[in-house]
Structures are given as C-alpha cells and as structure tokens.
C-alpha positions in Angstrom: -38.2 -152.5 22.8 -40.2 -152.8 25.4 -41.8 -156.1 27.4 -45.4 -155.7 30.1 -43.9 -155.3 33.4 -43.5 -159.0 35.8 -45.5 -156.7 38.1 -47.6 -154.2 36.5 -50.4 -151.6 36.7 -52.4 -153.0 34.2 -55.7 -151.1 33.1 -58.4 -150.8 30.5 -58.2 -147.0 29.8 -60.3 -143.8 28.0 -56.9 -142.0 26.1 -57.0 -138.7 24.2 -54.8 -139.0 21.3 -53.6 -135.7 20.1 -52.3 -136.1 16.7 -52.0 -133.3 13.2 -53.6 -133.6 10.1 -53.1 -132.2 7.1 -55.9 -129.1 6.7 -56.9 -130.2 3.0 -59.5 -133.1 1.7 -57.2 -135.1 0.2 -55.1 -136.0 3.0 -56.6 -138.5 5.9 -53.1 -139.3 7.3 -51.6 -138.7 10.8 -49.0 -135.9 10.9 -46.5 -134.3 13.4 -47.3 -130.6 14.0 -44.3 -128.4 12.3 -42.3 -126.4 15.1 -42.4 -123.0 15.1 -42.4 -122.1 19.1 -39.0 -121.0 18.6 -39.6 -118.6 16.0 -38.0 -115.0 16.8 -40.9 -112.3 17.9 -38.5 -109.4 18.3 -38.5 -108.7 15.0 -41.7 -107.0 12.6 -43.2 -108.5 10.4 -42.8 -107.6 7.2 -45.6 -106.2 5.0 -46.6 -109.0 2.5 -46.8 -108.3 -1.1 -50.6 -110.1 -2.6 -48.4 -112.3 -4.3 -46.7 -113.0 -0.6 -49.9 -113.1 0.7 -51.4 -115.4 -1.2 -48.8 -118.2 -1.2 -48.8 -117.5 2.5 -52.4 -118.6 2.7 -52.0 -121.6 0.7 -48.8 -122.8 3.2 -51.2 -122.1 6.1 -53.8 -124.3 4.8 -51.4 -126.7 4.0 -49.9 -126.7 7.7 -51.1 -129.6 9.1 -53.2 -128.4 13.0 -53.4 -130.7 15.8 -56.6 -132.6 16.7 -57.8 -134.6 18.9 -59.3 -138.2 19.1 -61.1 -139.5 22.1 -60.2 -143.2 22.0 -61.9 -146.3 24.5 -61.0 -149.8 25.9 -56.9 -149.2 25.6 -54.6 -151.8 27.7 -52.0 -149.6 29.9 -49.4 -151.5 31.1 -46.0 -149.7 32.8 -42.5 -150.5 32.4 -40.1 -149.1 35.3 -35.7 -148.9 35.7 -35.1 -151.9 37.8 -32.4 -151.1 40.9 -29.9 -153.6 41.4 -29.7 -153.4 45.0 -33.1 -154.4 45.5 -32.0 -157.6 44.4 -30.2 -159.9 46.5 -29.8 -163.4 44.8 -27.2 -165.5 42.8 -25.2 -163.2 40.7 -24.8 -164.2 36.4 -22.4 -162.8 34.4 -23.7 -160.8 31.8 -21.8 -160.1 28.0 -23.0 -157.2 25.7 -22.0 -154.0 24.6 -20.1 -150.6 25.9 -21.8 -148.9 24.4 -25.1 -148.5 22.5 -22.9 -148.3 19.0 -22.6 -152.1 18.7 -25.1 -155.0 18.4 -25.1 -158.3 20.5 -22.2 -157.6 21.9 -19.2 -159.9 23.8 -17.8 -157.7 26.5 -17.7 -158.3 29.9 -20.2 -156.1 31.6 -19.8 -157.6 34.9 -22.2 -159.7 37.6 -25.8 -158.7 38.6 -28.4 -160.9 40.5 -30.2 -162.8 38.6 -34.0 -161.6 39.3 -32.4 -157.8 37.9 -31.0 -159.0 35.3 -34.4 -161.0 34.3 -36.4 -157.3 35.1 -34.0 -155.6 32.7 -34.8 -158.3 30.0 -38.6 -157.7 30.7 -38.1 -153.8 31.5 -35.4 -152.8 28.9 -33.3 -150.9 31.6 -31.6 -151.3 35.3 -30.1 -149.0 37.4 -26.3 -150.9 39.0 -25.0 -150.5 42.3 -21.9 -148.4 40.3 -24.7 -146.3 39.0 -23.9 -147.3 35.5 -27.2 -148.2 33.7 -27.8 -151.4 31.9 -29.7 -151.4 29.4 -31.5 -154.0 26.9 -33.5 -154.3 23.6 -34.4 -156.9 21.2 -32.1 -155.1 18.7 -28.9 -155.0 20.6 -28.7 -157.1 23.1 -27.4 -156.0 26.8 -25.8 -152.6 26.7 -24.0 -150.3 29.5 -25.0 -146.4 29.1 -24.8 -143.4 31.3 -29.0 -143.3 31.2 -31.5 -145.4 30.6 -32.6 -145.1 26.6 -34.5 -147.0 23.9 -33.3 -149.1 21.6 -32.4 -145.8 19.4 -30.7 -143.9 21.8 -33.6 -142.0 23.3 -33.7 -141.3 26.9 -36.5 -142.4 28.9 -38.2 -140.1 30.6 -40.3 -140.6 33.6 -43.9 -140.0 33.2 -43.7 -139.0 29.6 -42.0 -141.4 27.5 -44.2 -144.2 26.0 -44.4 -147.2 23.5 -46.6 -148.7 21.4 -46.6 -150.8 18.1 -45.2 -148.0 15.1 -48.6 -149.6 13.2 -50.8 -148.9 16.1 -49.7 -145.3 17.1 -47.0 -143.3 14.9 -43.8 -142.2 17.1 -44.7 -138.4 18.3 -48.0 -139.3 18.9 -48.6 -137.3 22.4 -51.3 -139.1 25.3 -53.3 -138.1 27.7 -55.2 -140.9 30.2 -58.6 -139.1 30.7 -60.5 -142.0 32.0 -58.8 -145.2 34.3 -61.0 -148.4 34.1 -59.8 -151.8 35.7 -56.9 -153.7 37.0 -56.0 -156.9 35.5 -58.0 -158.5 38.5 -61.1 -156.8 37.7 -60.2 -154.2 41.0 -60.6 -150.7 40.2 -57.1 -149.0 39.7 -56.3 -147.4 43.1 -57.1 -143.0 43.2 -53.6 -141.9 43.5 -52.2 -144.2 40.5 -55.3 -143.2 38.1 -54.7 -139.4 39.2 -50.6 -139.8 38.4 -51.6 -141.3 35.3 -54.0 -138.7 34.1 -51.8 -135.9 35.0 -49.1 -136.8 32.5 -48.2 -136.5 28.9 -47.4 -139.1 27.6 -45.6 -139.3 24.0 -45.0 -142.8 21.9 -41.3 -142.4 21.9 -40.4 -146.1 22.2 -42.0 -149.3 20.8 -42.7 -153.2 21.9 -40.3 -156.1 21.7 -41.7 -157.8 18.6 -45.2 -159.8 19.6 -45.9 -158.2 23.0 -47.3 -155.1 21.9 -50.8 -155.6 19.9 -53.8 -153.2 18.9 -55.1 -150.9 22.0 -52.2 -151.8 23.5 -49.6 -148.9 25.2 -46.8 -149.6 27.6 -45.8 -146.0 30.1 -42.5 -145.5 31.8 -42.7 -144.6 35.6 -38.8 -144.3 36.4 -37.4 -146.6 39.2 -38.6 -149.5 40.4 
C-alpha cells in the first residue's frame, strides 16, 4: 500500500533476512517458523512410546528452523503518519470510507490541508487535528480509523512494521539493517539514523502501491512525521 516518502531517508543498505526452511532436501522454499512460545511448561512430559518417538522425530525434522541470509545493495526508503496540524494551507474536502469495511467510498470525511492530504496519499496514513486517523491505500481509497493500518487492517507499528513487494520478500519475513550505506545524494546516512535503523526489527507486514516497490527494494515505518 505503501508510496517512497516526498521526503525520505533513502539508503543503500546490508539487511539480514531471517527467514524458516523446511529441514529436508526436497524443499528450497521460504517458510514461517511454527509458534510454539506459548506452549505450557508446567506440565511433564510424557514418556514416549518408540512408536511416539519415532513419529516425533520425523515431525521435528520436518519443522521448518529459522535461518539467516546476509543480503547487499537493498534500497531503504521510510514512510511516516503525517500530522495535520503541521499543515497549514488551503483545506479540500475529502470522500471515502468510515470505516476500513468498504471500498472507494462516498462519505464525507471532512476538510484537511491540502499538502496532508497529498502526504497521506504518498504515506498511506495521517494523524487529524480530532485525533481520528486517516488513512489510504490503493485498494480502498481514503478511510477514517481509530489507528493507522494497512490496507488489511494491520496496525502500523513504529519501528517494526515494514513492506516490500509479496514477490520480493514473503509477508513475516523479519529484518535486521546490519550495515547503512548512502543517502540518495551520495552523503553518508547521518550516525544516529543508521544506529535507529540497525537497532530495530523490522517485519514485511505491509506491501507497495502497485509499481513503486521493485527488487531490493523495502519501505520502514518510523511513526509521526
């Protein structure tokens, strides 16, 4: 859902993918890692039977364990909540939806400055003065929400959420920025930005308006503007 920032962080990043795969020949393809961190420990274990044992085994080799691939020359860009009252030019009326359940909506969803509603295109979300969120996607349009979200309903979380094209990187796919390389401009990104970068986890939650996402290419949310 997401479009590259009017004003970005834009760098040419080392990422560490950490993705699951299958523990068996035969299988090459990414996985998501089962949960089991909420599995009950107060009770004992059972004693297996062999037969027990043995299909145990072959579900354990079966389990797909994470891994992790050190990947080069990746685009970072950043997409951010705009604030309306940061913006304080001619006000548009602006028609979508309630609510996330509807498409392209035609309600009334009140005035906003122009330059936040034109972030909130390019962003996907906008905090209003009434602190009401609104919200956009390529799928449905303008929408008004209690938090800003994906396109599916996901909230966007500061630091952590992340998108990419589903062909590129597989939703689930967690991140981690080990190496910061160069702003658009060829300047080297700034110490405290790289640092904040490498110190989060980022997961592909979210993906890119059709045609703005590419190969190499992922998009970070950093909360407000």
């Amino acid at each position: 859902m997401v479009a590259a920032a009017a004003v970005t962080v834009m760098l040419v990043a080392m990422l560490s993918l950490v993705v699951a795969t299958a523990n068996h020949e035969s299988d090459t393809e990414h996985a998501l890692p089962s949960a089991s961190a909420g599995a009950d420990r107060s009770r004992q274990p059972a004693t297996p039977s062999p037969e027990t044992d043995s299909e145990t085994s072959h579900l354990a080799s079966e389990r797909p364990i994470p891994s992790t691939t050190t990947m080069t020359n990746w685009t970072v860009t950043v997409y951010y909540t705009a604030v309306e009252q940061f913006h304080h030019d001619a006000s548009i009326n602006v028609t979508g939806c309630m609510q996330l359940s509807c498409s392209h909506g035609n309600d009334r969803l009140g005035r906003y400055p122009t330059t936040f509603v034109t972030a909130v295109r390019a962003e996907g979300t906008g905090r209003t003065s009434s602190g009401k969120y609104l919200n956009w996607s390529h799928d449905v349009g303008f929408w008004l929400d209690d938090e800003p979200r994906d396109a599916a309903g996901r909230p966007l979380r500061p630091f952590e959420s992340a998108a990419a094209d589903p062909d590129v990187l597989r939703q689930g796919t967690t991140i981690v920025i080990i190496d910061c390389g160069r702003d658009e401009d060829g300047t080297a990104i700034a110490g405290r930005v790289c640092d904040r970068m490498k110190a989060a986890q980022w997961a592909i939650t979210d993906e890119f308006t059709p045609g703005l996402g590419g190969q190499r290419h992922m998009d970070v949310y950093i909360g407000e503007e």
